[in-house]
C-alpha positions as CSV (number, residue, x, y, z in Angstrom):
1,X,0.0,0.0,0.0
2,X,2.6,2.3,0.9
3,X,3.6,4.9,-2.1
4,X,6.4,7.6,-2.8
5,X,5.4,10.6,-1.2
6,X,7.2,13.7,-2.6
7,X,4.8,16.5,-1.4
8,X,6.4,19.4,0.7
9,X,5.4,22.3,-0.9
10,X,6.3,21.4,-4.4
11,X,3.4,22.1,-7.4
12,X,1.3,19.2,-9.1
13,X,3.9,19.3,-12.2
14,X,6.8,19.3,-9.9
15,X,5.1,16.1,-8.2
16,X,5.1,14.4,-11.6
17,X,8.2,15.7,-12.2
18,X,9.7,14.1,-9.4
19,X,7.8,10.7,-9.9
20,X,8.9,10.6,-13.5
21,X,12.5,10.8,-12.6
22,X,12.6,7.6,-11.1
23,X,12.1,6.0,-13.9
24,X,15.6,8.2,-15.8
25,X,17.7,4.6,-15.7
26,X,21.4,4.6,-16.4
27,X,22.0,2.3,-19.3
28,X,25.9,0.0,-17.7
29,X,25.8,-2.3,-20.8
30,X,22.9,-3.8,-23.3
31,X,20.8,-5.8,-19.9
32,X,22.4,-3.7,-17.5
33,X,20.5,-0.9,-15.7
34,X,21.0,1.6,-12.9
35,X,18.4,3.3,-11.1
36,X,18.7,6.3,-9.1
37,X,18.0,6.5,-5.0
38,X,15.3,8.7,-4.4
39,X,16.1,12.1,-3.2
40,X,15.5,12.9,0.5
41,X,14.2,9.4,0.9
42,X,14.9,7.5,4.2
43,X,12.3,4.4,4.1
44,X,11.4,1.1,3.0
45,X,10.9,0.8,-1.2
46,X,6.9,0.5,-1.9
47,X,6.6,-2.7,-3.7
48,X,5.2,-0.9,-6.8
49,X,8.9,0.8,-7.3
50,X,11.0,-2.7,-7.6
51,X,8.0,-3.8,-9.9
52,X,7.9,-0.7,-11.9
53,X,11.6,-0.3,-12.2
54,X,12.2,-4.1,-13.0
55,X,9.5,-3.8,-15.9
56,X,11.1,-0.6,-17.2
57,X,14.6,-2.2,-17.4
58,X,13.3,-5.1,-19.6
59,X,11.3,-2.9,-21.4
60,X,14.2,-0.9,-22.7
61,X,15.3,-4.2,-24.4
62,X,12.7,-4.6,-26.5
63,X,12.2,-2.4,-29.2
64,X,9.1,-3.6,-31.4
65,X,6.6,-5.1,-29.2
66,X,4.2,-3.8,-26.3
67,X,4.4,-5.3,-22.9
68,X,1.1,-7.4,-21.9
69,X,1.7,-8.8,-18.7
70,X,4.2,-9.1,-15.7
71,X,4.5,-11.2,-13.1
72,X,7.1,-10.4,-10.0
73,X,8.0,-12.2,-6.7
74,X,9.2,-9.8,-4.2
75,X,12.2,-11.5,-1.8
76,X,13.5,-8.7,0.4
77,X,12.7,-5.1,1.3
78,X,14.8,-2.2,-0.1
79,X,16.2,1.2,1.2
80,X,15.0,4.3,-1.2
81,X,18.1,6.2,-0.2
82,X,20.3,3.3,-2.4
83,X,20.4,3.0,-6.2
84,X,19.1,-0.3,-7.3
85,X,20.9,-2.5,-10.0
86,X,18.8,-4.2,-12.6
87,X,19.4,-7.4,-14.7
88,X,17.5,-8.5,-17.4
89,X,17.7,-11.6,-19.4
90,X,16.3,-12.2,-22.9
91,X,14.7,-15.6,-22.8
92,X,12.9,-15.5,-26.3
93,X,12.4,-13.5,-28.9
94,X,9.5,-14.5,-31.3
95,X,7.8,-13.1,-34.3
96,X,4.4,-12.1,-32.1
97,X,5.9,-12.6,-29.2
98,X,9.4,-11.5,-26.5
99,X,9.3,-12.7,-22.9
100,X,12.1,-11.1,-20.4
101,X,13.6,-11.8,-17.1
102,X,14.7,-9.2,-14.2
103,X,16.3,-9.4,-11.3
104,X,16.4,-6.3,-8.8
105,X,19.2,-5.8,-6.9
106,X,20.9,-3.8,-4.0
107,X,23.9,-4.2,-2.0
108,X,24.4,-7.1,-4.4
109,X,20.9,-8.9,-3.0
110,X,17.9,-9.8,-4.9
111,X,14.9,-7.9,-3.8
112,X,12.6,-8.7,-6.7
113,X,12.4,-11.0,-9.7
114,X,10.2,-10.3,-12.5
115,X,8.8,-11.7,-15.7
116,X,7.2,-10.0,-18.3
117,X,5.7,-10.8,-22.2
118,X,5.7,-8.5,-24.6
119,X,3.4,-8.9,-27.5
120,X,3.2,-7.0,-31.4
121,X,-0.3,-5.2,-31.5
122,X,-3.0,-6.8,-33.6
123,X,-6.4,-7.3,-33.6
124,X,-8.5,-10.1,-32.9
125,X,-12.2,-11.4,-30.7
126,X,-12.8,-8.5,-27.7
127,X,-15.0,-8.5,-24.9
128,X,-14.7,-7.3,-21.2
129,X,-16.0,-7.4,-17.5
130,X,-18.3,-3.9,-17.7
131,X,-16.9,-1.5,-15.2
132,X,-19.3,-1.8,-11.9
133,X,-21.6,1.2,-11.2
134,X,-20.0,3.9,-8.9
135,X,-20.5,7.8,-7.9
136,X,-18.4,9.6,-10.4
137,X,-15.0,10.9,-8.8
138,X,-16.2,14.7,-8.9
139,X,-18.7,13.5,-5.8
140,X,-15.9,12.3,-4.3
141,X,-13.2,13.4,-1.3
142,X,-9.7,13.6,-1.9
143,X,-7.8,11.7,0.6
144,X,-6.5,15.1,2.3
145,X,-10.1,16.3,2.8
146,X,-10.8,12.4,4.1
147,X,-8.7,13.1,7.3
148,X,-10.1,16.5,7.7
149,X,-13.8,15.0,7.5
150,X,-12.5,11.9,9.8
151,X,-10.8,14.1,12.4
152,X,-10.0,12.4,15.6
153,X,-11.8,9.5,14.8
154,X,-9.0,7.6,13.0
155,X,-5.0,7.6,14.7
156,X,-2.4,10.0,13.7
157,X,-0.2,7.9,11.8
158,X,-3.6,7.1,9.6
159,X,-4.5,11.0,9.7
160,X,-0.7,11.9,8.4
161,X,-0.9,8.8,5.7
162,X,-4.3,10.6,4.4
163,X,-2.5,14.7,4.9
164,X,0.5,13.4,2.5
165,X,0.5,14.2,-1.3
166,X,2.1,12.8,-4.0
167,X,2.5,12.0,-7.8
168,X,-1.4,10.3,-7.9
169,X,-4.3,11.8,-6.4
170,X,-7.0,9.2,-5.0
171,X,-10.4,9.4,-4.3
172,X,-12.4,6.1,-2.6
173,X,-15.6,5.2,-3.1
174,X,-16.7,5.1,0.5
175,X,-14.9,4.2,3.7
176,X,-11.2,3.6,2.2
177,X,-10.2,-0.5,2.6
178,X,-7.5,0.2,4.5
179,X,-9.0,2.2,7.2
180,X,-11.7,-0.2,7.6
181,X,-13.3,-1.3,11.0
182,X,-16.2,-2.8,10.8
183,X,-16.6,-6.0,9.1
184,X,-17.6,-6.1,4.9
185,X,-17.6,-7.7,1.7
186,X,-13.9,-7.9,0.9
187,X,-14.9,-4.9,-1.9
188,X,-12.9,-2.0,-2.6
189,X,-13.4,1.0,-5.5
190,X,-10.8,3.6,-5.8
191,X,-10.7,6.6,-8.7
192,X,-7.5,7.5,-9.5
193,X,-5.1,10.1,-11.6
194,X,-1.8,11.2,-12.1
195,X,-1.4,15.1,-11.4
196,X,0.0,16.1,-14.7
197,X,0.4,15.1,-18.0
198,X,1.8,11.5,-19.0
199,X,4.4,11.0,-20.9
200,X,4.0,10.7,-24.7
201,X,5.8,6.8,-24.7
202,X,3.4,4.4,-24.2
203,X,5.6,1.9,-22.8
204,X,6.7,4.2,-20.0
205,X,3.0,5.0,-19.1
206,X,2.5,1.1,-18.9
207,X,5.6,1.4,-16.2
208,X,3.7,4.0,-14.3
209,X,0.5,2.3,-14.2
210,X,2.6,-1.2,-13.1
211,X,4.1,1.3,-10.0
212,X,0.4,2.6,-9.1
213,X,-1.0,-0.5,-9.7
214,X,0.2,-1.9,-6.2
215,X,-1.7,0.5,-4.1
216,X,-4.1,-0.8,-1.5
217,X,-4.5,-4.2,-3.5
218,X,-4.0,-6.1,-0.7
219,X,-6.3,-4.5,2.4
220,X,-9.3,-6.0,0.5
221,X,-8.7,-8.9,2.0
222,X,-8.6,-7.7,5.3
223,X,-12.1,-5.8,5.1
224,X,-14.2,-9.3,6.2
225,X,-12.3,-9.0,9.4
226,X,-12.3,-5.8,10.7
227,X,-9.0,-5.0,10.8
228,X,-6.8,-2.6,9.1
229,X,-2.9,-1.6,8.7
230,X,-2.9,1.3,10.9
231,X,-4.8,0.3,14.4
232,X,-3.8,-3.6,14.3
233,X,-0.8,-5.3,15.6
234,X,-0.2,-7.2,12.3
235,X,2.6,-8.0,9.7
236,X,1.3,-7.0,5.9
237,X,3.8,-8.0,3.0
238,X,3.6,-8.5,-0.6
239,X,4.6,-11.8,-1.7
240,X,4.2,-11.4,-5.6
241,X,2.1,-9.4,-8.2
242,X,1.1,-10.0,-11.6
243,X,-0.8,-7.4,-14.1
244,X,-2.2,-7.8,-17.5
245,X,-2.6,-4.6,-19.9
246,X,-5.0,-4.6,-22.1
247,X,-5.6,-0.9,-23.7
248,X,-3.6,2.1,-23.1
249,X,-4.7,3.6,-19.6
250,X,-4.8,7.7,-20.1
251,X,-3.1,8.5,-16.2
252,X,-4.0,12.1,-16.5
253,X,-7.7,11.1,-17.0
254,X,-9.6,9.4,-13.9
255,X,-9.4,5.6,-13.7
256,X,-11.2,3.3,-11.2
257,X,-9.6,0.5,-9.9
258,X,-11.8,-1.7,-8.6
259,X,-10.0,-4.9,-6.1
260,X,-11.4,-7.4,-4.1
261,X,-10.4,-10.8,-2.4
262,X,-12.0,-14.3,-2.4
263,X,-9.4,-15.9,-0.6
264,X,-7.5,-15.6,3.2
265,X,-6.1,-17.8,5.4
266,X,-2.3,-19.8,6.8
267,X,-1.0,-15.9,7.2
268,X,-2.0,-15.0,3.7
269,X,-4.2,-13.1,1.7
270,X,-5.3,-13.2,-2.5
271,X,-6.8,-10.1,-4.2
272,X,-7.7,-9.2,-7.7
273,X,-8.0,-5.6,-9.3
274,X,-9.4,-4.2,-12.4
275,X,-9.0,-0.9,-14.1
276,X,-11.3,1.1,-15.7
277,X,-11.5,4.5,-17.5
278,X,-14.2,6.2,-16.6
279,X,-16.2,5.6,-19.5
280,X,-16.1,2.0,-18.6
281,X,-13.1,0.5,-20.8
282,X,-11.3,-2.7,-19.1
283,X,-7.4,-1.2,-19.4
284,X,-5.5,-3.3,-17.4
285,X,-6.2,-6.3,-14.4
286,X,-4.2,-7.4,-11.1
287,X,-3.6,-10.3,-8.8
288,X,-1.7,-10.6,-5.8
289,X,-1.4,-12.6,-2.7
290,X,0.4,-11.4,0.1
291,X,1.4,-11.9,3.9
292,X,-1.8,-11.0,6.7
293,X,-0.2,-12.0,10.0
294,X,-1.7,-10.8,13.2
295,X,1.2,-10.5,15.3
296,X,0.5,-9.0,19.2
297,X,3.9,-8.8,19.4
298,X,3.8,-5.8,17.7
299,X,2.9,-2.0,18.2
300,X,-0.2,-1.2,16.2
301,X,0.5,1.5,13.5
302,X,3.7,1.7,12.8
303,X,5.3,4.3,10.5
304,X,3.8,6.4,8.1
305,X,3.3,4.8,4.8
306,X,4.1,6.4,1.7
307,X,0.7,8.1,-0.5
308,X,-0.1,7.4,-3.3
C-alpha cells in the first residue's frame, strides 16, 4: 500500500516531475541498468517501485513489441536512499511474441524477480467485464479532505498517511479499505489520476500504471475481518504481483480500480484488481497474494506509509 510521497510544498507538475525521474535509468551495458536512490528518501521501497523499475529495465530491451503482462516475486525489502541495480535476461524473442527476465538488486541482493511478455499489437475477438456502477469521482473526497472530515476518529499515523500528497491523487468510493473497522464484503473501488500530463511513450506510461497498480490491492482482503494496517498489531507484505494490460490507460484522466479478495487464510491473503477508464473501458487487471499476520507482538501503527 505504501507509495512515494514527494509532497512538501512542491506544485502538481513538480510532483510528476519528481515521480517521473525515477524511472531516468542509467544504461551500464545492453541488460544492465541503474536506477537512481530517491532524493531525501529514508524508508522502505513500496513494492510498486521494484515492480515498476524491473518492468522498465526489460522494457528498454525490447524495441518492437508492447508489454502485456508481468508477473514479480518480491524477496527482500529495499532502502530508497540506495540505487538499485537491474538485470535482465532475454529468454525468447519470437515473431508475435518477447518474454524477459529481471532481477532487482541492492547491496548485491535480490529484492525482486520479474517476468514480463511482450506482445506486437493486432487485432482479434474483444470483450470485457463492464466497469461496476460507482459515484463519479467529482462526488468524491480527496484523501487530504478524508482526514479532515474523519478528524479524531481515526489515529495520527492514519491522519498523516491521508495529509501526504504525492504523484497520484485518490479518491475512494466510500470508507477507504484500509482504514476499515467494521466488518464487509472484501470490496474496494478507488478513482484514480496522475497530477500532470503523461508522458508521450506508451511503454513508460505502462511502467507507471505497473508502479500505481500496487496501491491498497492487498487490504481488501482484510475488510471481512475488521482489521486494518494502521490500528492492528499485524505483519502485511507482498509476496508477488502480476498485471495484464490490455488498452492504453490515459493517467491524467480518472481511472477506477476496482479490487477485491476471495481468498485468506495460513497468514495470507489473494486479491484481484481491475481498471477502468471512466467511460467504462477494461485497461489493465491485477492479482496478488500477500502476507496478513496478526502479530500482538507488535505495536499497532507503525510508521507512516508512503501516499499514493
Amino acid at each position: 500500500m505504501a507509495m512515494l510521497d514527494l509532497s512538501g510544498h512542491y506544485s502538481d507538475d513538480d510532483l510528476v516531475d519528481g515521480f517521473a525521474r525515477q524511472f531516468a535509468l542509467e544504461r551500464i551495458d545492453d541488460d544492465l541498468f541503474r536506477a537512481p536512490p530517491i532524493a531525501g528518501a529514508t524508508g522502505r521501497c513500496f513494492g510498486g517501485q521494484l515492480v515498476a523499475q524491473a518492468f522498465n529495465a526489460a522494457r528498454h530491451t525490447v524495441d518492437d513489441k508492447i508489454a502485456h503482462n508481468l508477473h514479480a516475486h518480491f524477496l527482500r525489502p529495499g532502502r530508497e536512499a540506495e540505487p538499485l541495480l537491474l538485470k535482465v535476461e532475454r529468454d525468447f524473442d519470437g515473431g508475435s511474441f518477447a518474454v524477459r527476465r529481471a532481477i532487482v538488486l541492492q547491496n548485491e541482493a535480490p529484492l525482486l524477480t520479474l517476468t514480463a511478455s511482450f506482445h506486437k499489437l493486432e487485432t482479434g475477438l474483444e470483450h470485457a467485464a463492464p466497469m461496476p456502477r460507482v459515484p463519479d469521482p467529482e462526488e468524491l473526497l480527496p484523501l487530504d479532505a478524508l482526514a479532515l472530515q474523519y478528524g479524531e476518529d481515526i489515529g495520527e499515523v492514519a491522519r498523516a498517511y491521508l495529509e501526504r500528497r504525492s504523484a497520484f491523487e485518490m479518491r475512494p468510493v466510500g470508507y477507504p479499505s484500509f482504514l476499515q473497522q467494521g466488518k464487509d464484503l472484501p470490496v474496494s473501488r478507488t478513482w484514480f489520476r496522475l497530477r500532470g500530463s503523461i508522458p508521450v511513450d506508451a511503454s513508460l506510461q505502462r511502467v507507471m500504471l505497473a508502479y500505481v497498480s500496487d496501491y491498497a490491492l492487498l487490504s481488501s482482503a482484510l475488510i471481512p475481518h475488521g482489521v486494518n494496517m494502521f490500528e492492528t498489531s499485524m505483519q502485511t507484505a507482498s509476496l508477488d504481483h502480476a498485471v495484464w494490460f490490455h488498452e492504453e490507460a490515459p493517467l491524467d484522466d480518472w481511472l477506477l480500480y476496482a479490487t477485491e479478495s476471495n481468498w485468506a487464510g495460513r497468514g495470507r491473503g489473494r486479491a484481484a484488481g481491475s481498471i477502468y477508464t471512466r467511460d467504462g473501458r477494461l485497461v489493465a487487471s491485477t492479482v496478488q497474494e500477500g502476507l496478513i499476520r496478526l502479530r500482538p507482538d507488535r505495536p499497532a501503527g507503525g510508521t507512516i506509509p508512503h501516499t499514493p
